[in-house]
C-alpha positions in Angstrom: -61.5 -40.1 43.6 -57.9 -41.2 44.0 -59.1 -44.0 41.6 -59.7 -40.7 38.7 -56.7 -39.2 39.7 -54.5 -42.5 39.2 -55.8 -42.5 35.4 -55.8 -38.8 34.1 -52.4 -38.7 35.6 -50.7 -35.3 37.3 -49.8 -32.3 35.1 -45.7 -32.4 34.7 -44.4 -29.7 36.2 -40.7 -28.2 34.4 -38.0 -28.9 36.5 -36.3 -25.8 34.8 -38.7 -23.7 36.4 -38.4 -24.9 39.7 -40.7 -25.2 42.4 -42.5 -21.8 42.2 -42.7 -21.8 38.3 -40.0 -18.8 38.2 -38.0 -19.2 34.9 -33.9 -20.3 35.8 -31.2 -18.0 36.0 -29.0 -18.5 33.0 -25.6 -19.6 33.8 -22.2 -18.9 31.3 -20.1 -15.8 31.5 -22.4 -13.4 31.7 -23.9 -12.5 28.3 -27.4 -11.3 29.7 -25.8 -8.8 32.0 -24.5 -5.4 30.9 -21.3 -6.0 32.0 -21.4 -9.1 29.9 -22.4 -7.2 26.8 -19.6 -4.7 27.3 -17.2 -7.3 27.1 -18.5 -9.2 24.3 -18.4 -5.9 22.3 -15.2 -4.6 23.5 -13.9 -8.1 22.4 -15.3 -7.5 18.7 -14.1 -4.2 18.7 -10.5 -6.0 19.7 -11.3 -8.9 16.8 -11.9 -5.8 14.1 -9.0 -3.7 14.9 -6.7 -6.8 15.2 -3.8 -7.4 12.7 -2.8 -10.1 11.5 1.4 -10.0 11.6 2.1 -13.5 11.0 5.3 -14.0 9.1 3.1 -15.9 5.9 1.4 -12.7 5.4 4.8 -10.1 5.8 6.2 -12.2 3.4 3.6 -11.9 0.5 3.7 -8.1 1.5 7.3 -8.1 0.3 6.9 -10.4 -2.8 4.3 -7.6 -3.6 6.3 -4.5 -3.4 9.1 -6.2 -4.9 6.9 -7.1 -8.2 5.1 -3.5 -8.2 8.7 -2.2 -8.4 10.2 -4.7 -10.4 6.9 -4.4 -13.3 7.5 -0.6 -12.6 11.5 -0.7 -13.3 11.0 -3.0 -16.4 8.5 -0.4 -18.2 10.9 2.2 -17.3 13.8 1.3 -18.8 12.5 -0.8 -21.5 10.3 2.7 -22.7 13.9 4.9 -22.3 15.9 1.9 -24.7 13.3 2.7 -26.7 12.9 6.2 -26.7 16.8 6.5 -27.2 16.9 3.9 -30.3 13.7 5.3 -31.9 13.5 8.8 -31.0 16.5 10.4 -30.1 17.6 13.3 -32.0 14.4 12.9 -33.9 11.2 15.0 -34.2 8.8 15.3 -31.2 6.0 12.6 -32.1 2.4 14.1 -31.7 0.4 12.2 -29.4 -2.8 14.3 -28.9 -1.5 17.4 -31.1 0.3 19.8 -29.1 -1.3 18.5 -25.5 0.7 15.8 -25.5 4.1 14.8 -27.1 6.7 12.8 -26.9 10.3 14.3 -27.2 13.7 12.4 -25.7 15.7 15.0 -23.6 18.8 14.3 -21.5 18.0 15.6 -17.7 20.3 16.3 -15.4 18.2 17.1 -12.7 15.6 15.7 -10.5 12.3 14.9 -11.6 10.3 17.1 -14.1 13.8 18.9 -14.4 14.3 20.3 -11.3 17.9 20.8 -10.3 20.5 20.4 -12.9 23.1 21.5 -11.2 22.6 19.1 -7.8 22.8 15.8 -10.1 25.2 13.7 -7.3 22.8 15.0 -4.4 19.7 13.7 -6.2 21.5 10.2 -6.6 22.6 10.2 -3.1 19.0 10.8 -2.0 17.8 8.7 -4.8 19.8 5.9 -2.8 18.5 6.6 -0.2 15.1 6.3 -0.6 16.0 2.9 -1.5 17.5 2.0 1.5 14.6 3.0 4.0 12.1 0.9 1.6 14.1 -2.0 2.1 14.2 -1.2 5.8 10.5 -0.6 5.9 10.0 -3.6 4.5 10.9 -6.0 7.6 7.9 -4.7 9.1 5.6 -4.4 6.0 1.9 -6.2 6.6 -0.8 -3.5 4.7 -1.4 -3.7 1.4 -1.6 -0.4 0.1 1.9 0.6 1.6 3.2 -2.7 -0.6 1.9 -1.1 -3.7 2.7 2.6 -2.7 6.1 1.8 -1.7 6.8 -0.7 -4.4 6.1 2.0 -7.1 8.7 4.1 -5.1 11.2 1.9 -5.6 10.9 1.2 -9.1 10.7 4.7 -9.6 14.0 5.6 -7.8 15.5 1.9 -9.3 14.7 3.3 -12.9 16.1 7.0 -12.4 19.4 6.2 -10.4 20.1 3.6 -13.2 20.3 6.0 -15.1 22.6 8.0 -13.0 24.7 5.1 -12.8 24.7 3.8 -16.4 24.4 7.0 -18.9 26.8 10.0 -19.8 28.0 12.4 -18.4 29.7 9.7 -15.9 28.9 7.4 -13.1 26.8 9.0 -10.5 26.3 12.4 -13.0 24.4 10.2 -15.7 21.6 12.2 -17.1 17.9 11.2 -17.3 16.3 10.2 -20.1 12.9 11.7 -20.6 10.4 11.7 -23.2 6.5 12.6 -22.0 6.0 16.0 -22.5 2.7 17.7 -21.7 1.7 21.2 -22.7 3.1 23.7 -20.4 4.4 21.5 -18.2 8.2 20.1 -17.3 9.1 16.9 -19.6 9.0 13.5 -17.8 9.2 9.9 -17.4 7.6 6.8 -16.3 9.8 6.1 -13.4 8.5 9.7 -12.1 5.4 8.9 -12.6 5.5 6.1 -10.5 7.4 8.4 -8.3 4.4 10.7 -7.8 1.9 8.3 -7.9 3.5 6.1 -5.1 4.0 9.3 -3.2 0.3 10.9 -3.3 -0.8 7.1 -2.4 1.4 7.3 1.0 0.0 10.6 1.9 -3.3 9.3 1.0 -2.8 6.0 3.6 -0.9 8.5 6.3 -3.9 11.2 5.9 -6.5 7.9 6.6 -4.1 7.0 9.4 -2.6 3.4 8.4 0.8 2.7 9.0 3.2 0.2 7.1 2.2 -2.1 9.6 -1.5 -2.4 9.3 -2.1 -0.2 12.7 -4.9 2.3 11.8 -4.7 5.3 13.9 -8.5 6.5 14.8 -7.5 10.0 15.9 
Protein backbone atom coordinates (compact mmCIF):
# COMPACT_ATOMS: atom_id res chain seq x y z
CA UNK A 1 0.00 0.00 0.00
CA UNK A 2 2.52 2.80 0.79
CA UNK A 3 4.50 1.08 -2.01
CA UNK A 4 1.22 2.35 -4.58
CA UNK A 5 1.03 5.39 -2.97
CA UNK A 6 4.94 6.20 -3.49
CA UNK A 7 4.32 5.79 -7.37
CA UNK A 8 0.89 7.51 -8.32
CA UNK A 9 2.20 10.27 -6.26
CA UNK A 10 -0.14 12.82 -4.00
CA UNK A 11 -2.58 15.27 -5.68
CA UNK A 12 -0.85 18.96 -5.44
CA UNK A 13 -2.66 20.90 -3.52
CA UNK A 14 -2.57 25.14 -4.50
CA UNK A 15 -0.78 26.87 -2.03
CA UNK A 16 -2.94 30.02 -3.10
CA UNK A 17 -5.89 28.37 -1.78
CA UNK A 18 -4.55 27.54 1.38
CA UNK A 19 -5.15 24.82 3.66
CA UNK A 20 -8.99 24.60 3.58
CA UNK A 21 -9.18 25.18 -0.33
CA UNK A 22 -10.77 28.86 0.30
CA UNK A 23 -9.74 31.05 -2.68
CA UNK A 24 -6.96 34.18 -1.24
CA UNK A 25 -7.97 37.50 -0.38
CA UNK A 26 -6.75 39.78 -3.00
CA UNK A 27 -4.34 42.29 -1.77
CA UNK A 28 -3.63 46.05 -3.63
CA UNK A 29 -5.61 49.10 -2.72
CA UNK A 30 -8.71 47.98 -2.69
CA UNK A 31 -10.28 47.62 -6.13
CA UNK A 32 -12.69 44.71 -5.22
CA UNK A 33 -14.26 46.67 -2.45
CA UNK A 34 -16.95 49.41 -2.98
CA UNK A 35 -15.03 51.93 -1.47
CA UNK A 36 -12.27 50.98 -3.84
CA UNK A 37 -14.47 51.33 -6.81
CA UNK A 38 -15.60 54.77 -5.69
CA UNK A 39 -12.22 55.95 -5.68
CA UNK A 40 -11.15 54.54 -8.87
CA UNK A 41 -14.18 56.31 -10.47
CA UNK A 42 -14.07 59.48 -8.64
CA UNK A 43 -10.35 59.47 -9.92
CA UNK A 44 -11.54 59.17 -13.71
CA UNK A 45 -14.03 61.54 -13.17
CA UNK A 46 -10.89 63.91 -11.75
CA UNK A 47 -8.76 62.55 -15.05
CA UNK A 48 -11.82 63.79 -17.46
CA UNK A 49 -12.53 67.06 -15.98
CA UNK A 50 -8.79 67.80 -15.62
CA UNK A 51 -7.10 70.71 -17.67
CA UNK A 52 -4.30 70.75 -18.96
CA UNK A 53 -2.63 74.53 -18.20
CA UNK A 54 0.81 73.87 -19.02
CA UNK A 55 2.51 76.87 -20.45
CA UNK A 56 3.26 74.76 -24.09
CA UNK A 57 -0.35 74.58 -24.56
CA UNK A 58 -1.29 78.62 -23.38
CA UNK A 59 1.13 79.49 -25.72
CA UNK A 60 -0.36 77.86 -28.90
CA UNK A 61 -3.68 79.21 -27.52
CA UNK A 62 -2.28 82.74 -28.12
CA UNK A 63 -0.46 82.06 -31.53
CA UNK A 64 -4.06 80.97 -32.40
CA UNK A 65 -6.05 83.97 -31.53
CA UNK A 66 -3.39 86.09 -32.80
CA UNK A 67 -3.59 84.40 -36.41
CA UNK A 68 -7.59 84.19 -36.33
CA UNK A 69 -7.34 88.02 -35.89
CA UNK A 70 -4.47 88.69 -37.88
CA UNK A 71 -6.18 86.43 -41.15
CA UNK A 72 -9.39 88.36 -40.05
CA UNK A 73 -7.72 91.95 -40.03
CA UNK A 74 -5.89 91.26 -43.42
CA UNK A 75 -9.34 90.35 -45.32
CA UNK A 76 -10.73 93.33 -43.79
CA UNK A 77 -8.69 95.87 -44.89
CA UNK A 78 -7.44 94.41 -47.98
CA UNK A 79 -11.57 94.06 -49.17
CA UNK A 80 -12.04 98.07 -47.90
CA UNK A 81 -8.60 99.17 -50.24
CA UNK A 82 -10.47 97.46 -52.54
CA UNK A 83 -13.80 98.56 -52.31
CA UNK A 84 -12.46 102.23 -52.09
CA UNK A 85 -10.14 101.83 -55.37
CA UNK A 86 -12.75 99.81 -57.32
CA UNK A 87 -16.03 100.87 -56.18
CA UNK A 88 -16.30 104.05 -54.64
CA UNK A 89 -18.48 106.60 -55.97
CA UNK A 90 -19.49 103.94 -58.42
CA UNK A 91 -22.73 101.93 -59.04
CA UNK A 92 -23.84 99.30 -56.46
CA UNK A 93 -22.64 95.87 -58.00
CA UNK A 94 -25.37 93.17 -58.10
CA UNK A 95 -24.39 90.17 -56.37
CA UNK A 96 -27.66 88.04 -56.21
CA UNK A 97 -30.02 90.88 -57.74
CA UNK A 98 -31.42 93.04 -55.30
CA UNK A 99 -30.76 90.37 -52.14
CA UNK A 100 -27.45 91.14 -52.07
CA UNK A 101 -25.27 94.09 -53.18
CA UNK A 102 -22.34 95.65 -52.79
CA UNK A 103 -22.21 99.52 -52.33
CA UNK A 104 -19.12 101.51 -50.57
CA UNK A 105 -20.60 103.93 -47.87
CA UNK A 106 -18.61 106.07 -45.44
CA UNK A 107 -19.99 105.17 -41.68
CA UNK A 108 -19.68 107.02 -38.97
CA UNK A 109 -21.21 105.00 -36.60
CA UNK A 110 -20.93 101.68 -35.01
CA UNK A 111 -21.54 98.55 -36.67
CA UNK A 112 -24.42 98.10 -39.20
CA UNK A 113 -24.61 102.07 -38.81
CA UNK A 114 -25.62 102.45 -35.50
CA UNK A 115 -24.58 105.71 -33.89
CA UNK A 116 -23.30 108.38 -36.10
CA UNK A 117 -23.16 110.77 -33.85
CA UNK A 118 -21.07 108.80 -30.85
CA UNK A 119 -18.02 108.02 -33.38
CA UNK A 120 -15.04 108.90 -30.50
CA UNK A 121 -17.11 106.68 -27.95
CA UNK A 122 -17.26 103.75 -30.34
CA UNK A 123 -13.39 104.10 -30.78
CA UNK A 124 -12.81 104.31 -27.12
CA UNK A 125 -14.82 101.14 -26.62
CA UNK A 126 -13.48 99.77 -29.78
CA UNK A 127 -10.06 100.10 -27.76
CA UNK A 128 -11.12 98.71 -25.28
CA UNK A 129 -12.25 95.60 -26.33
CA UNK A 130 -8.86 95.22 -27.36
CA UNK A 131 -7.24 95.68 -24.31
CA UNK A 132 -9.34 93.00 -22.23
CA UNK A 133 -8.51 90.31 -25.20
CA UNK A 134 -4.99 90.92 -24.68
CA UNK A 135 -5.58 90.63 -20.96
CA UNK A 136 -7.67 87.53 -21.40
CA UNK A 137 -5.20 86.12 -23.10
CA UNK A 138 -2.55 85.38 -20.21
CA UNK A 139 -4.88 82.89 -19.12
CA UNK A 140 -6.16 81.60 -22.41
CA UNK A 141 -6.07 77.48 -22.62
CA UNK A 142 -9.71 76.41 -24.69
CA UNK A 143 -9.77 76.48 -28.07
CA UNK A 144 -12.91 77.79 -29.03
CA UNK A 145 -12.36 81.04 -26.91
CA UNK A 146 -8.96 81.34 -29.12
CA UNK A 147 -10.99 81.36 -32.24
CA UNK A 148 -13.99 83.42 -30.69
CA UNK A 149 -11.82 85.93 -29.35
CA UNK A 150 -9.32 86.08 -32.09
CA UNK A 151 -12.22 87.06 -34.57
CA UNK A 152 -12.98 89.78 -32.02
CA UNK A 153 -9.93 91.31 -32.30
CA UNK A 154 -9.54 91.38 -35.85
CA UNK A 155 -12.81 92.69 -36.03
CA UNK A 156 -12.29 95.67 -33.61
CA UNK A 157 -8.31 95.90 -35.21
CA UNK A 158 -10.04 96.42 -38.77
CA UNK A 159 -12.80 99.03 -37.61
CA UNK A 160 -10.69 101.26 -35.25
CA UNK A 161 -8.06 101.39 -38.14
CA UNK A 162 -10.23 102.87 -39.72
CA UNK A 163 -11.08 105.31 -37.08
CA UNK A 164 -7.62 106.07 -36.87
CA UNK A 165 -6.47 106.23 -40.53
CA UNK A 166 -9.59 107.67 -42.69
CA UNK A 167 -11.40 111.17 -42.87
CA UNK A 168 -13.04 112.92 -41.05
CA UNK A 169 -9.81 113.00 -38.62
CA UNK A 170 -7.99 110.83 -36.22
CA UNK A 171 -10.19 109.04 -33.90
CA UNK A 172 -13.55 110.42 -36.09
CA UNK A 173 -12.46 108.35 -39.22
CA UNK A 174 -15.42 106.86 -40.85
CA UNK A 175 -16.07 103.22 -41.73
CA UNK A 176 -15.88 101.96 -44.85
CA UNK A 177 -18.60 99.52 -45.70
CA UNK A 178 -19.74 97.81 -48.74
CA UNK A 179 -22.06 94.44 -48.04
CA UNK A 180 -25.37 95.43 -48.30
CA UNK A 181 -28.35 92.99 -47.84
CA UNK A 182 -31.91 93.59 -48.64
CA UNK A 183 -33.58 95.43 -45.87
CA UNK A 184 -30.97 95.38 -43.78
CA UNK A 185 -28.11 97.98 -42.39
CA UNK A 186 -24.94 98.00 -44.83
CA UNK A 187 -21.77 96.23 -43.41
CA UNK A 188 -18.43 94.96 -43.40
CA UNK A 189 -16.19 92.02 -42.90
CA UNK A 190 -14.61 93.20 -39.73
CA UNK A 191 -18.38 93.19 -38.35
CA UNK A 192 -18.95 90.23 -39.40
CA UNK A 193 -16.26 88.81 -37.57
CA UNK A 194 -17.49 90.95 -34.88
CA UNK A 195 -20.81 89.09 -34.63
CA UNK A 196 -19.71 85.93 -35.40
CA UNK A 197 -16.98 85.96 -32.58
CA UNK A 198 -19.65 87.31 -30.30
CA UNK A 199 -22.59 84.65 -30.92
CA UNK A 200 -19.55 82.00 -30.55
CA UNK A 201 -18.72 83.41 -26.86
CA UNK A 202 -22.32 83.22 -25.81
CA UNK A 203 -22.49 79.95 -27.37
CA UNK A 204 -19.21 78.65 -25.11
CA UNK A 205 -20.60 80.75 -21.89
CA UNK A 206 -24.34 79.24 -22.45
CA UNK A 207 -22.40 75.46 -22.56
CA UNK A 208 -20.47 76.70 -19.53
CA UNK A 209 -16.58 76.82 -20.65
CA UNK A 210 -14.51 79.53 -19.57
CA UNK A 211 -11.36 81.06 -21.26
CA UNK A 212 -9.54 78.74 -19.24
CA UNK A 213 -10.80 75.34 -20.20
CA UNK A 214 -12.98 75.05 -16.69
CA UNK A 215 -16.43 73.64 -17.74
CA UNK A 216 -19.05 74.67 -15.36
CA UNK A 217 -21.66 71.55 -15.00
CA UNK A 218 -24.45 73.63 -13.43
Amino acid sequence: MAEAERIIGTPDIPEAEGHDGAEPERSGDGAGSPDGQAADTAAAEDGEAAVDRSPARRRRRIILLFCVAVLAYLLDLSSKMLVVAKLEHQEPIEIFGSWLRLDAIRNAGAAFGLGEAFTIIFTIIAATVIVVIARLARKLYSLPWAIALGLLLGGALGNLTDRIFRAPGVFEGAVVDFIAPAHFAVFNLADSAIVCGGILIVILSFKGLDPDGTVHKD
